[in-house]
MIDOSE-1310 file (N, C-alpha, C; in nm, 2 decimals, decimal comma, always signed):
residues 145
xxxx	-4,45/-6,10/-0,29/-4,58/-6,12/-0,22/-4,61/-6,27/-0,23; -4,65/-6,31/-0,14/-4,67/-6,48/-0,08/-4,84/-6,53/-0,08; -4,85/-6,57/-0,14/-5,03/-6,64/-0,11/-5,01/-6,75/-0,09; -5,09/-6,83/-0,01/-5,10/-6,95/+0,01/-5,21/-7,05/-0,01
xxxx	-5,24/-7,06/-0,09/-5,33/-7,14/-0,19/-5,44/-7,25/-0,12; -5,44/-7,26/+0,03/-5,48/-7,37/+0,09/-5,52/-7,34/+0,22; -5,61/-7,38/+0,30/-5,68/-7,37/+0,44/-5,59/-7,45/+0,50; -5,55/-7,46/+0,64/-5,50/-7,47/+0,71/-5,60/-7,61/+0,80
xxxx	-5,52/-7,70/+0,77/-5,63/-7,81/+0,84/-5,70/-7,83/+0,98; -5,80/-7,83/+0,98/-5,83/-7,81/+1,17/-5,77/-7,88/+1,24; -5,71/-7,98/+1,24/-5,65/-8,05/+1,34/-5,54/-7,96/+1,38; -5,44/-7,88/+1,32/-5,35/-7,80/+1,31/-5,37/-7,69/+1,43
xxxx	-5,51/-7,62/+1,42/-5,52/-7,53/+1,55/-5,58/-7,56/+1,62; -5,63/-7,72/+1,65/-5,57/-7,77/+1,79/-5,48/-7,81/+1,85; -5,37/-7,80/+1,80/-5,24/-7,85/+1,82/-5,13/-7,70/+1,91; -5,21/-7,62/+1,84/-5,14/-7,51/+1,91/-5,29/-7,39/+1,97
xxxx	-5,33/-7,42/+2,04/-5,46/-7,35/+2,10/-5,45/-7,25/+2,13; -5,31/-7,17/+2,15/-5,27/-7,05/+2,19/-5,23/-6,97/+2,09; -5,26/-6,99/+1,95/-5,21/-6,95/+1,86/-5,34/-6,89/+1,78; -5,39/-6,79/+1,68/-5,52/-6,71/+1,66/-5,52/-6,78/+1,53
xxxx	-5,62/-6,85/+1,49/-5,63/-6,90/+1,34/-5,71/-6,86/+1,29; -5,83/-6,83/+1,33/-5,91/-6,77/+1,29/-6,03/-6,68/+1,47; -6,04/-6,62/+1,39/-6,09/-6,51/+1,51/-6,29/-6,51/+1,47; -6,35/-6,56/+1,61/-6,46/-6,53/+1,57/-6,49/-6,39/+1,60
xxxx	-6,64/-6,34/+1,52/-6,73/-6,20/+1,50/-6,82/-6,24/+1,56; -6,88/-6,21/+1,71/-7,00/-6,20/+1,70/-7,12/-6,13/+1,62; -7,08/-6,02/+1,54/-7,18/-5,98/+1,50/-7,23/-6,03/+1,35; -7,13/-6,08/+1,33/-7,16/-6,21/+1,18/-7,03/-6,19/+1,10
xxxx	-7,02/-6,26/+0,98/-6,91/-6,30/+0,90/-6,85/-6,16/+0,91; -6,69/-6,18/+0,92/-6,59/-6,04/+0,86/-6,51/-6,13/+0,82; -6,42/-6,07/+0,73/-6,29/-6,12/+0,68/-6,19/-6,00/+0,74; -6,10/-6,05/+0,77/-5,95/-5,98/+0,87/-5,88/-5,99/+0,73
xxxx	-5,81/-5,89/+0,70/-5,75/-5,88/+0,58/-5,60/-5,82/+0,63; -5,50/-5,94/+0,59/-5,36/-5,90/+0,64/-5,24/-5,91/+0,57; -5,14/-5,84/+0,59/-5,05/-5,85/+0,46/-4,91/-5,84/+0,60; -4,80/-5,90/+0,45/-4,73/-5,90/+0,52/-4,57/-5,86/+0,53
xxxx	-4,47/-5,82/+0,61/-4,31/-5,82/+0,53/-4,30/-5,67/+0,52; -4,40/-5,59/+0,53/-4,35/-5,45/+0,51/-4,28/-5,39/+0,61; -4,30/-5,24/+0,58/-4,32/-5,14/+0,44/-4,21/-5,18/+0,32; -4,31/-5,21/+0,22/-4,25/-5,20/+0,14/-4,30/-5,08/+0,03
xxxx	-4,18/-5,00/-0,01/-4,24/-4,90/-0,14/-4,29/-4,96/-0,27; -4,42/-4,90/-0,30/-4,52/-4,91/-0,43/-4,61/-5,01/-0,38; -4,58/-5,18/-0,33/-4,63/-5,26/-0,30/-4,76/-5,19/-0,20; -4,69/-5,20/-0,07/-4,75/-5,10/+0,06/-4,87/-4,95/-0,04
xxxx	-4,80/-4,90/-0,10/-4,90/-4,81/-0,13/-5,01/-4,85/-0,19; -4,98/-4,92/-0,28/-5,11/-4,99/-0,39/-5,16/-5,06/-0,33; -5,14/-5,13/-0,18/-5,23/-5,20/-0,09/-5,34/-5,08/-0,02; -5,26/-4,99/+0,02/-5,32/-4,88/+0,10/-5,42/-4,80/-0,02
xxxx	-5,35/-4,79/-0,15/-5,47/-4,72/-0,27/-5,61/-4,82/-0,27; -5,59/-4,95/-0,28/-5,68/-5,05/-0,29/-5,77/-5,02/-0,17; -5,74/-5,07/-0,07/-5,80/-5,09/+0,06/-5,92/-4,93/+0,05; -5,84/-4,83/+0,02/-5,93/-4,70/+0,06/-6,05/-4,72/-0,05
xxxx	-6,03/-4,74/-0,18/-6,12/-4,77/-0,30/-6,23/-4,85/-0,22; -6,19/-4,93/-0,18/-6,30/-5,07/-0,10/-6,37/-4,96/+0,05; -6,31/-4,91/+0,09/-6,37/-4,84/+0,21/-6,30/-4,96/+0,31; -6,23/-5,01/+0,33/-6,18/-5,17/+0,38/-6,07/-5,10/+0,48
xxxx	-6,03/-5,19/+0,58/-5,93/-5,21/+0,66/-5,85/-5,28/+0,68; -5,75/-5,35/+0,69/-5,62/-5,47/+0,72/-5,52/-5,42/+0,82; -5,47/-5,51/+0,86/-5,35/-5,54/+0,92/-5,24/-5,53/+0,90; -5,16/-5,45/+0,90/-5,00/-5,46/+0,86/-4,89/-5,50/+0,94
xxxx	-4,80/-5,65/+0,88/-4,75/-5,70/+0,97/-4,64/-5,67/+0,93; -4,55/-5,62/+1,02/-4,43/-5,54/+0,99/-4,32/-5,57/+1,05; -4,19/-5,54/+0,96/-4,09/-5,61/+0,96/-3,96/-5,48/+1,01; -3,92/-5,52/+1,14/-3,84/-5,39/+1,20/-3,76/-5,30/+1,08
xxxx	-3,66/-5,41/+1,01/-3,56/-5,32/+0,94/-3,64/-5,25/+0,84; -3,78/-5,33/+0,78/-3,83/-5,26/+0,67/-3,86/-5,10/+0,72; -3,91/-5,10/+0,83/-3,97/-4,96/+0,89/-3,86/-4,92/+0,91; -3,72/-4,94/+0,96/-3,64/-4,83/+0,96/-3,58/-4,74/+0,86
xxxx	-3,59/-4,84/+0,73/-3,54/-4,82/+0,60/-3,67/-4,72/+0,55; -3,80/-4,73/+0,59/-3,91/-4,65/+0,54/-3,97/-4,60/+0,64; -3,97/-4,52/+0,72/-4,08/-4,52/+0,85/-4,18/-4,44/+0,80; -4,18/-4,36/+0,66/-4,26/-4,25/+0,64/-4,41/-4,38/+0,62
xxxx	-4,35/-4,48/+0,52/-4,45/-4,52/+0,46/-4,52/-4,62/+0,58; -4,49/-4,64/+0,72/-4,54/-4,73/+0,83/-4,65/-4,61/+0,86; -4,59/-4,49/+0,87/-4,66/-4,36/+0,92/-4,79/-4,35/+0,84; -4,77/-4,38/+0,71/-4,89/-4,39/+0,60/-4,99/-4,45/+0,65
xxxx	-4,96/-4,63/+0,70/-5,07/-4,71/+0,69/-5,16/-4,65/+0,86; -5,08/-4,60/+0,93/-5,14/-4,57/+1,05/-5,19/-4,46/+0,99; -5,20/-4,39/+0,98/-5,26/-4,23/+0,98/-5,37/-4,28/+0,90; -5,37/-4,41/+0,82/-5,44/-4,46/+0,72/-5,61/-4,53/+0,80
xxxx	-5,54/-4,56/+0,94/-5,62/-4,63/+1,01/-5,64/-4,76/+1,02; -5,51/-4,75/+0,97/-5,52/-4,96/+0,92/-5,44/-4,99/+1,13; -5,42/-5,13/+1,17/-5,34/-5,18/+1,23/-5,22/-5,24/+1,23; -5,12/-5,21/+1,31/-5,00/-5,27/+1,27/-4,96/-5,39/+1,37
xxxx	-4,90/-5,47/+1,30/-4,85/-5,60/+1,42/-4,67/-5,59/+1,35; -4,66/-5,71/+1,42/-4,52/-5,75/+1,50/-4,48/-5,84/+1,38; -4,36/-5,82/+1,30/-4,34/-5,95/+1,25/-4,19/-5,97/+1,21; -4,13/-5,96/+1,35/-4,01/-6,01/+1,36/-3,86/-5,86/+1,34
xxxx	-3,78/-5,83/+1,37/-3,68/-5,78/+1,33/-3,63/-5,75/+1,16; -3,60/-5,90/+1,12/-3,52/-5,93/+1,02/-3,60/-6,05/+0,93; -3,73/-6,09/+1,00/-3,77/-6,18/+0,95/-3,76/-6,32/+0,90; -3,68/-6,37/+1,04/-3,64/-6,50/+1,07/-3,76/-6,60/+1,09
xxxx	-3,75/-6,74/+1,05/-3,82/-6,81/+1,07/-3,78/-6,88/+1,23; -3,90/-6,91/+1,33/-3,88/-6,92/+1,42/-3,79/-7,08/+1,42; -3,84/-7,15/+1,32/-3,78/-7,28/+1,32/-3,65/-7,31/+1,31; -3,56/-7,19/+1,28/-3,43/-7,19/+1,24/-3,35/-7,09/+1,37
xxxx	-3,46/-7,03/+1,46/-3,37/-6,96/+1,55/-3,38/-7,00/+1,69; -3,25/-7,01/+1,77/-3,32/-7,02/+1,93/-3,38/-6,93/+2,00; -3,41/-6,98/+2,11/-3,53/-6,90/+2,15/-3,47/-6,76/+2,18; -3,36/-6,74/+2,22/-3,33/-6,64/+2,31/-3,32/-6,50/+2,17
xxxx	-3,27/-6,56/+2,08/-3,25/-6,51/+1,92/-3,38/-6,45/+1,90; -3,45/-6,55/+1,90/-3,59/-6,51/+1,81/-3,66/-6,41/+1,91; -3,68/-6,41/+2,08/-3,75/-6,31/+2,15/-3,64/-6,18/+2,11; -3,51/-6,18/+2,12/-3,47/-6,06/+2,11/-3,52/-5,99/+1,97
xxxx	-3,53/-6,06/+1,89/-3,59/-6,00/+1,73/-3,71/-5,98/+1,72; -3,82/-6,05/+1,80/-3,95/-5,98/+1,83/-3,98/-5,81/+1,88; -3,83/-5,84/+2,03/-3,85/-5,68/+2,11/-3,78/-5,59/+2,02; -3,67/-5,61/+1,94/-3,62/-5,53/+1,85/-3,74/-5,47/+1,75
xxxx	-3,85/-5,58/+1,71/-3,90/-5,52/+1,60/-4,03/-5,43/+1,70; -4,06/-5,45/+1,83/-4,12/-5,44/+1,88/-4,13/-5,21/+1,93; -3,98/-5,24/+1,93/-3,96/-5,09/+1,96/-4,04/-4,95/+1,86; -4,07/-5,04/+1,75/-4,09/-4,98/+1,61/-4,27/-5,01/+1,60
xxxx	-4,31/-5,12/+1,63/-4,46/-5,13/+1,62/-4,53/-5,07/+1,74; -4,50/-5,12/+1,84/-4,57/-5,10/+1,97/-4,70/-5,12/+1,98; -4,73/-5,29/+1,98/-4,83/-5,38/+1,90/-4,82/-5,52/+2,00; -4,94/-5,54/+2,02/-4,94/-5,68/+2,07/-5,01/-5,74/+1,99
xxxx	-5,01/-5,74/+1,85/-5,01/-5,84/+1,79/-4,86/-5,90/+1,70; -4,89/-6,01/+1,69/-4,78/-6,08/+1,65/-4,79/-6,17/+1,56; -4,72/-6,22/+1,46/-4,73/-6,30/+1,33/-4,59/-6,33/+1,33; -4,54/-6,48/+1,32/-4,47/-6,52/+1,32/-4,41/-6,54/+1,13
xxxx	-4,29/-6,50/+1,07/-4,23/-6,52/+0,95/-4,26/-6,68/+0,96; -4,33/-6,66/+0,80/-4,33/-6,79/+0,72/-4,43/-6,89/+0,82; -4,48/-6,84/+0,90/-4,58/-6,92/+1,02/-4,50/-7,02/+1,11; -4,38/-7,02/+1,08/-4,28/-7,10/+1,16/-4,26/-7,02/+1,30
xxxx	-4,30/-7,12/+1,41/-4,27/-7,08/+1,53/-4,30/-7,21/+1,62; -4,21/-7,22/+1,71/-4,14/-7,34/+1,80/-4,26/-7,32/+1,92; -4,29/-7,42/+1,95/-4,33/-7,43/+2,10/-4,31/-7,35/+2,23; -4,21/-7,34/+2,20/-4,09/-7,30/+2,33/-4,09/-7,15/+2,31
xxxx	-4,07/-7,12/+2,18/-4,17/-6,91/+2,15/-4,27/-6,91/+2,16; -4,33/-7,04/+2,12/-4,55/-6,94/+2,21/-4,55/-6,93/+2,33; -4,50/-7,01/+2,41/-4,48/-7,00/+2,55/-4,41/-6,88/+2,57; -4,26/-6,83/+2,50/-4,23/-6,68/+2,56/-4,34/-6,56/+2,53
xxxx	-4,38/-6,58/+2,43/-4,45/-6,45/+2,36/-4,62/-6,47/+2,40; -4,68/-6,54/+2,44/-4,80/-6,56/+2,41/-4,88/-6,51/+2,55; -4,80/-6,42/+2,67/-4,84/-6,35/+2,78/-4,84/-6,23/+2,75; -4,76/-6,19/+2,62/-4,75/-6,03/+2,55/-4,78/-6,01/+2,47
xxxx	-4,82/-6,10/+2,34/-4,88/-6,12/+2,20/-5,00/-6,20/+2,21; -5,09/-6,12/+2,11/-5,17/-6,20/+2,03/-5,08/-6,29/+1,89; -5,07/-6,43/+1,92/-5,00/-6,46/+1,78/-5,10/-6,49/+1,69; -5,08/-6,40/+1,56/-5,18/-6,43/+1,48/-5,14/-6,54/+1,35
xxxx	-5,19/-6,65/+1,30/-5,15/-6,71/+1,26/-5,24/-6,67/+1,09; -5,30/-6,77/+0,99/-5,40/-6,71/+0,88/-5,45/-6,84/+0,84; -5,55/-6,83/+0,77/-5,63/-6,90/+0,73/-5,74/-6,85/+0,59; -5,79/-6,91/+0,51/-5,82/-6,87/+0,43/-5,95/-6,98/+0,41
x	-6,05/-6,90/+0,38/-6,20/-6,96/+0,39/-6,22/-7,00/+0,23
């Protein structure tokens, strides 16, 4: 599991304006609580045991092969009421793949979410993927207050 210790500097999401850094509430402060890389077993659960304890909700950003390897436990977080997004096939960083690579491993993992949301591995993602993806995805990016 990955934390990232630091806010995300503003200049940063204006640089990419198509990209979700933070989401306003009209109806006042929420925190979007999102995890990521699954299903993974025990991890995934003890998120899902937590979250119900709290009465709370998250996002589950999911990784194709992990749900094929587990689908029982993707079935969990839904039935759970949580949300699920997009987070790649195999979990490639966009920086390292071309474009044609990286959309195919979106719609691959896509078959399995059936989610317009989207979270890019490692937050690495090229210019030239927001522009493919960003007429069928919400890309959601994170931030931490």
């Amino acid at each position: 599991m990955q934390f990232y210790p630091f806010t995300i500097p503003s200049f940063v999401n204006s640089l990419f304006p198509n990209l979700e850094w933070r989401i306003k509430n009209p109806v006042g402060r929420q925190i979007f609580l999102t995890f990521d890389d699954g299903p993974q077993p025990e991890v995934t659960q003890w998120v899902l045991k937590t979250l119900k304890e709290h009465n709370a909700l998250g996002t589950f950003f999911m990784v194709g092969e992990n749900i094929i390897k587990r689908p029982e436990i993707m079935q969990e977080v839904k039935a759970a009421g949580h949300a699920i997004g997009n987070h790649t096939h195999r979990h490639n960083s966009g920086y390292s793949s071309k474009l044609s690579d990286y959309i195919m491993e979106v719609k691959e993992c896509q078959k399995y979410t059936q989610t317009n949301l989207f979270r890019p591995p490692y937050g690495r993602i090229r210019t030239n993927q927001i522009k493919a993806l960003k007429d069928d995805y919400q890309i959601i990016m994170w931030n931490q207050l």
